[in-house]
C-alpha positions as CSV (number, residue, x, y, z in Angstrom):
1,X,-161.2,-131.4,29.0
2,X,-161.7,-128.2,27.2
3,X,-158.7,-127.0,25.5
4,X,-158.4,-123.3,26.5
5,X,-159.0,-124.5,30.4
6,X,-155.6,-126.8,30.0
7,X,-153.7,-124.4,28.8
8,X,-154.5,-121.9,31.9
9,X,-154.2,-125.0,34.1
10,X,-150.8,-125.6,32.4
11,X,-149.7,-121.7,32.6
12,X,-150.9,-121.5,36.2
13,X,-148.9,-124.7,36.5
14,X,-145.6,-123.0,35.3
15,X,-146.4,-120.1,37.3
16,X,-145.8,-122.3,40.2
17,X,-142.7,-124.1,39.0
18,X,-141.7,-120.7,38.4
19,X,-142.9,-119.3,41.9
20,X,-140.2,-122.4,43.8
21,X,-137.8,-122.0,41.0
22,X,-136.8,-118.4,41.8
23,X,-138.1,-118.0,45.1
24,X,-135.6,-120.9,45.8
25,X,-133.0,-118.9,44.3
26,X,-133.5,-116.0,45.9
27,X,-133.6,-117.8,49.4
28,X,-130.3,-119.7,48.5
29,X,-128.4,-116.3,47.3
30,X,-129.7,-115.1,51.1
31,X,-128.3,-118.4,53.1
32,X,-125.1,-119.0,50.9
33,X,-123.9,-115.5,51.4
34,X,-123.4,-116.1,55.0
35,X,-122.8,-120.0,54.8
36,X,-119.1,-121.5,55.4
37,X,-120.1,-123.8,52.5
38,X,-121.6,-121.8,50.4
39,X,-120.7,-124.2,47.1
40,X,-123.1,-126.8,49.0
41,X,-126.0,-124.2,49.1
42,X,-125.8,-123.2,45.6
43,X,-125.0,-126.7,44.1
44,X,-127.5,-128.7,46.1
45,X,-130.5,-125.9,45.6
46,X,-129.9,-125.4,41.9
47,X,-130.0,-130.1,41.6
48,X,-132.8,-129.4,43.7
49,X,-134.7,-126.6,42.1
50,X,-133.8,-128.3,38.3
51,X,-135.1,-131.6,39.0
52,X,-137.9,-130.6,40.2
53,X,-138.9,-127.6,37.2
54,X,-138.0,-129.9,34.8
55,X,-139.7,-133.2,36.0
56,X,-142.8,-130.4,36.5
57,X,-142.2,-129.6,32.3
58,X,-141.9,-133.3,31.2
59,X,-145.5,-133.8,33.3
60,X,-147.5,-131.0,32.6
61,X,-146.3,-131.0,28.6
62,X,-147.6,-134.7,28.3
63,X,-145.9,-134.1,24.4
64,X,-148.3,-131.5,23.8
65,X,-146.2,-128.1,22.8
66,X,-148.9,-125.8,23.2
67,X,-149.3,-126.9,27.3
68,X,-145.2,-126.9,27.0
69,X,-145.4,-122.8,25.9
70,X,-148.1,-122.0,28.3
71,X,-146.3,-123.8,31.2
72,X,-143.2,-121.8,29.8
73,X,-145.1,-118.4,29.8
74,X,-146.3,-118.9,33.5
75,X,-142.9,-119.5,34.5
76,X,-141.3,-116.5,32.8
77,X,-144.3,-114.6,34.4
78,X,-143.2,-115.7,38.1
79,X,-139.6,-114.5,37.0
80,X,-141.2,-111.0,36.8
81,X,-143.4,-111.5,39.7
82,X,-140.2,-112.4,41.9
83,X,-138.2,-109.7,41.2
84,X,-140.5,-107.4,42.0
85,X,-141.2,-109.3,45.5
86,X,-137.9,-109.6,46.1
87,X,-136.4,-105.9,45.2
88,X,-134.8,-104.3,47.8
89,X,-137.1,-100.9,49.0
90,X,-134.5,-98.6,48.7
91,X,-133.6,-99.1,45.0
92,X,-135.2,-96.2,42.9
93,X,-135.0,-97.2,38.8
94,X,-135.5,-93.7,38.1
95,X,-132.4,-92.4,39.5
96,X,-129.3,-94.0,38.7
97,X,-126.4,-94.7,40.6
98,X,-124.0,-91.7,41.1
99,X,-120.7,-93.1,39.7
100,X,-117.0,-91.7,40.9
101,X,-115.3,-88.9,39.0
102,X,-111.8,-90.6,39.5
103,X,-110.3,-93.6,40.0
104,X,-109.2,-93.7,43.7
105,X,-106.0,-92.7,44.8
106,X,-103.6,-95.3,45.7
């Protein structure tokens, strides 16, 4: 197979690892919040989440560095992607967050 087509395979690759990887995340922060066992939530997701990224490394690298750094950028690239999904609406970066004057009185 042609070399530049497995590297995009392997970056489009990572951006789906990347793509469960934090949208996982992101939908365990949401449900372990409210959860009575919240520890279970975040410990069982992030075994969960782990495994499965790295086992999705391991295969698409095949000990080839170069499809290891694509797979990488694709995932870093779904990091950015899902934040900016995920952002609440009413968060403007331009204008930062009013802070207090004083420490409140006790």
């Amino acid at each position: 197979m042609n070399d530049n087509l497995t590297l995009m395979l392997a970056a489009m690759a990572g951006l789906l690892l990347g793509a469960f990887f934090f949208g996982g995340l992101w939908w365990t922060v949401r449900k372990g919040v409210v959860s009575k066992c919240a520890a279970f939530w975040f410990l069982g997701s992030l075994v969960l989440r782990l495994s499965l990224v790295l086992t999705g490394f391991y295969w698409i690298a095949g000990q080839r560095w170069e499809r290891l750094l694509a797979c990488l950028v694709g995932f870093v690239f779904a990091r950015l992607i899902v934040l900016r999904l995920t952002r609440p609406l009413d968060v403007n970066p331009a204008c930062p967050i009013q802070e207090a004057d004083h420490a409140p009185e006790s």
